[in-house]
N, C-alpha and C positions, 0 to 999 in steps of 0.2 A: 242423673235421671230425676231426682226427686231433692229440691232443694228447698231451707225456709229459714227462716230467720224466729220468733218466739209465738207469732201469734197468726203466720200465714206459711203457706207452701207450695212451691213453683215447681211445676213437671215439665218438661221436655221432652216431646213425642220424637219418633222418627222420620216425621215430614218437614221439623224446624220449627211446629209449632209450640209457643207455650202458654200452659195451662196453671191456673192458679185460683185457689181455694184460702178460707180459712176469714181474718176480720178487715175488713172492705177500709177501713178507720185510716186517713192520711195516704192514700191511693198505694199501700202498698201490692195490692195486688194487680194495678194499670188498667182496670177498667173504670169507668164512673157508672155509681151508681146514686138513688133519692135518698139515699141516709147513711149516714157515717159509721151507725149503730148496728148494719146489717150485715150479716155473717153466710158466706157461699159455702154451704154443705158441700156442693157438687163441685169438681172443675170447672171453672169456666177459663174459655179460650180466647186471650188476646187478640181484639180484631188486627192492631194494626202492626201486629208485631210478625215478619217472616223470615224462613230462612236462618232461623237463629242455631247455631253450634255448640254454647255453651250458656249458662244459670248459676248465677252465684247470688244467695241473699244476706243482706245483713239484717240486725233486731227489725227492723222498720222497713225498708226498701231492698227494692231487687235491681242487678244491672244484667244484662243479656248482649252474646256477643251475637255480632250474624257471620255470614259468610266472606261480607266483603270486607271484612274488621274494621266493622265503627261498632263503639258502642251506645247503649241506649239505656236509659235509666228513671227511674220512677220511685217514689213512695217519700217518705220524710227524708230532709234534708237540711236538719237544725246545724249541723256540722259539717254541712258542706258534701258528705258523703254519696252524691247523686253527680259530683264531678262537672257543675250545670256551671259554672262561675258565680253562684249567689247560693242565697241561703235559705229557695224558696220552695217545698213539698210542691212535686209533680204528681198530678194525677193519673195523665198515660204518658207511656214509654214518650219519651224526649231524647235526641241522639246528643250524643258529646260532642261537640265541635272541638278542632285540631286536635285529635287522637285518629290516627290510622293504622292502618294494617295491623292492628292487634291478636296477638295469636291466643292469648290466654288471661283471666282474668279472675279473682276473686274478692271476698269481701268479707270483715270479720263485722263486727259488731257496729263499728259505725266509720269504717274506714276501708277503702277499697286498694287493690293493686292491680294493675294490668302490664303486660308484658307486649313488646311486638315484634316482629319477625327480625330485626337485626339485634333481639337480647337487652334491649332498651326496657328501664323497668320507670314506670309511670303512679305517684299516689296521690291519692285527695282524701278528702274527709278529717275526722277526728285525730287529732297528733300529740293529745295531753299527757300519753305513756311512751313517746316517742314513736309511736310503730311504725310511721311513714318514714323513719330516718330520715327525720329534719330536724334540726334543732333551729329553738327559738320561735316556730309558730304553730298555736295550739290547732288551729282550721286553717285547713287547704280546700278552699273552694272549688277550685279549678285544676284538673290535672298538672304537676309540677316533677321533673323528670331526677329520678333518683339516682345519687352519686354511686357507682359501683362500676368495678375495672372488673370485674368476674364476667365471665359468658355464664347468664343463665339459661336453665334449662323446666325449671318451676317454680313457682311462687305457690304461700300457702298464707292464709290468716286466720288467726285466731280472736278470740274476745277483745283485746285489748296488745296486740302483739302477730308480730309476721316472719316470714323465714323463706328465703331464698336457698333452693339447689345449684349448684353449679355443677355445666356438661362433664366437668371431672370428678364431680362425687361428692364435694365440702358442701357443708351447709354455713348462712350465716343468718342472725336471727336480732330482734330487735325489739325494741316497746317492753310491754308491764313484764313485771320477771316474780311479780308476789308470791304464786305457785311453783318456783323455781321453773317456769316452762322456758326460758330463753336456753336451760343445760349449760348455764355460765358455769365456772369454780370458785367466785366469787359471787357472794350475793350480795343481791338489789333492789330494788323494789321496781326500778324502770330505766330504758339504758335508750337514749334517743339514736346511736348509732349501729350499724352493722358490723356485725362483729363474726369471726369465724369459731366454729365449734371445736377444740380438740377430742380426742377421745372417743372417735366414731370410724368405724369402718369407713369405705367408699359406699355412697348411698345414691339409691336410684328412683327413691322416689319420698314424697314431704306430705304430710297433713297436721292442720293445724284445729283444737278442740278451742271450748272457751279459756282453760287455764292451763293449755297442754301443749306437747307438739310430738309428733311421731315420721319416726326416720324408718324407711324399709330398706336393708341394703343389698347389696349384688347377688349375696346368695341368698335371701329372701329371709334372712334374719329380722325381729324388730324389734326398735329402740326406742327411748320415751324420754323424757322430759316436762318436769309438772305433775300436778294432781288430777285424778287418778293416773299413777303409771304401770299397773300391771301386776305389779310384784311386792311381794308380802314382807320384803327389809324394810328396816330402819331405813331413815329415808335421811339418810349421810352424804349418800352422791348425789350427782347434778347430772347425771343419764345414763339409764337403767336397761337394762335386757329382759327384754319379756320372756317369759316361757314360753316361744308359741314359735313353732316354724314353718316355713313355707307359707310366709304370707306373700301375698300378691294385692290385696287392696287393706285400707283402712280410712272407718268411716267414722272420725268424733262428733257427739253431740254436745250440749251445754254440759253434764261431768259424766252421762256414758258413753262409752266407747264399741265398736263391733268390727270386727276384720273378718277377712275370706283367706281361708288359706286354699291350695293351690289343687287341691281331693275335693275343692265348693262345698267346703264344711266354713260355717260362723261361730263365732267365739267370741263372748262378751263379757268385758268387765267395766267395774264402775266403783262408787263408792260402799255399796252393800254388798259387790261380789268383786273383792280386789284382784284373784286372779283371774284367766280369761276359763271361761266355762262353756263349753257344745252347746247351740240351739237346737232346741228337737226340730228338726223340718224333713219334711216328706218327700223331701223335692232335692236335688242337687241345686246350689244358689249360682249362679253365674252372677253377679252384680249385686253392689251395695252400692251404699249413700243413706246422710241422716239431715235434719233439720236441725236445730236447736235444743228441741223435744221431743225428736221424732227418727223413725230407723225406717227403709224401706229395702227391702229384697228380691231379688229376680230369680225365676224361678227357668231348670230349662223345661219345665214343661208348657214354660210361656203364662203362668200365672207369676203376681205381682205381688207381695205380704207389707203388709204394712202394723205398726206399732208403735205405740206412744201417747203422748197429753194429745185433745183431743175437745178443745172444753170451746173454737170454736171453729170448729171444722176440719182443721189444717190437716186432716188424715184424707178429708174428701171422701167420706165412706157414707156421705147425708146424714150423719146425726155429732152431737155434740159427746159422745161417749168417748169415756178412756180405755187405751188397748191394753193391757198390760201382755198379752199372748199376739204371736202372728195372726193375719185375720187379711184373706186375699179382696184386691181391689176389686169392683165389680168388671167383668172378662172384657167387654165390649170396650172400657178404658184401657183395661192393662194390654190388650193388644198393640195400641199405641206408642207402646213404652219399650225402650229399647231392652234389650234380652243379654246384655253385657256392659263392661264398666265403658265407656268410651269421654276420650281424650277431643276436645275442639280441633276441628280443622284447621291448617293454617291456611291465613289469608293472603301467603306471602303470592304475590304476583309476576 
């Protein structure tokens, strides 16, 4: 629903279209505008962008999938991380040439992953922690197709590091590990290839934070990996069990974290509240999602909450304040905005 990288953030209405606030600076947000200096309080709505299913941003740039899976990509592109074949900051959305039928997509920090409907996993961008699982070249300009015998089912990325689900429940993980977030037993500081997790139930769903990685599994148990991970040990192991059950979603930001558990109660931890702690809210939450800096919550009364950094716009609430409390989007927008967690369509034809 509400996605952003450090200094901008992308919404995703329910008609396809997307919406993006926050610093205009390197076209991250795909509109042009007279100054590079100038900061969109309010949403504004991609003219040339339709149809799109899913939003993923990384620090600088965003990529958007549509319906007929191609994808489309915009904002800096020092590392290649816009998938364009060169190394040149797009202003609006630009499609990918030879990437199709892509069903799912995301983007860490300066490096993206997309998936398509025969399980085919695809990366570009930044590769100097390995997380593209490549070895041997630091930028991938241009989408370049990822070695793996696994049927996947998710892809997730983090700051500097990535993690693939497979339909039978393994997870394998790859790039920076400085935070122990890859849940190796061996440490490392960076691990250019895929490698599988021991020590994990069967898992049925992946998110990845800046320094972290988080597993939810069959029975709605959740596991952790990296800094912050939940729980108040000595921090001996390489992946952890949160005290928290009955999760159904989880949403990291750059080091805090917020889950939904399955009663649309939220719980957050971070570095100043290491274990997960109840949001006050008024409202049952049907849907999460965060930014880099930022948390958003769906409400079923059909209101939208929003909190976080703030300093230039990226809440889209028209001013440049910081949230530190929930603080609902103005109604006429949040109507817009979908009213639960939702999964990209597939473009399989």
């Amino acid at each position: 629903i509400m996605h952003g990288g450090h200094w901008h953030s992308a919404f995703l209405d329910v008609n396809g279209f997307v919406w993006t606030c926050g610093r205009v600076s390197e076209g991250r947000l795909g509109i042009v505008r007279d100054s590079e200096e100038r900061k969109e309080l309010i949403p504004q709505r991609i003219p040339t962008l339709a149809e799109i299913v899913q939003v993923t941003c990384g620090f600088a740039f965003t990529v958007c999938l549509d319906s007929n899976g191609k994808l489309w990509s915009f904002g800096n592109n020092r590392k290649g991380q816009l998938g364009q074949g060169d190394l040149e900051t797009r202003q609006i959305p630009e499609v990918i040439q030879n990437l199709n039928s892509i069903v799912s997509v995301h983007s860490g920090c300066h490096h993206t992953l997309c998936m398509d409907h025969h399980s085919n996993i695809y990366g570009f961008g930044y590769n100097h922690k390995g997380q593209l699982a490549m070895n041997g070249k630091e930028t991938v300009a241009a989408p370049r197709k990822i070695v793996f015998e696994g049927s996947c089912k998710e892809i997730a990325c983090g700051g500097d590091h990535s993690a693939i689900l497979t339909t039978n429940g393994t997870v394998y993980t790859c790039g920076s590990n400085t935070k122990g977030q890859l849940g190796r037993k061996i440490c490392f500081t960076k691990r250019p290839t895929l490698e599988t997790l021991e020590y994990l139930p069967p898992i049925s769903s992946i998110s990845c934070g800046y320094g972290n990685t988080f597993f939810i599994s069959d029975v709605r148990e959740l596991y952790s990996a990296g800094f912050p991970n939940g729980v108040t040990q000595a921090a001996t192991q390489f992946i952890f069990k949160v005290p928290l059950e009955n999760v159904i979603a989880v949403a990291p930001s750059y080091e805090d974290v917020i889950c939904l558990t399955g009663d649309y109660k939220v719980w957050g931890f971070g570095p100043t509240q290491i274990t997960p702690d109840e949001f006050a809210s008024s409202t049952e939450i049907r849907a999460i999602s965060a930014t880099q800096v930022a948390f958003m919550m769906s409400g079923a009364n059909g209101s939208v909450y929003v909190c976080g950094e703030n300093e230039d716009g990226q809440l889209g609430l028209g001013d440049t304040c910081k949230r530190e409390e929930l603080v609902p989007l103005p109604q006429d927008f949040a109507q817009l905005l979908p009213q639960k967690n939702i999964r990209a369509k597939s473009a399989r034809k």
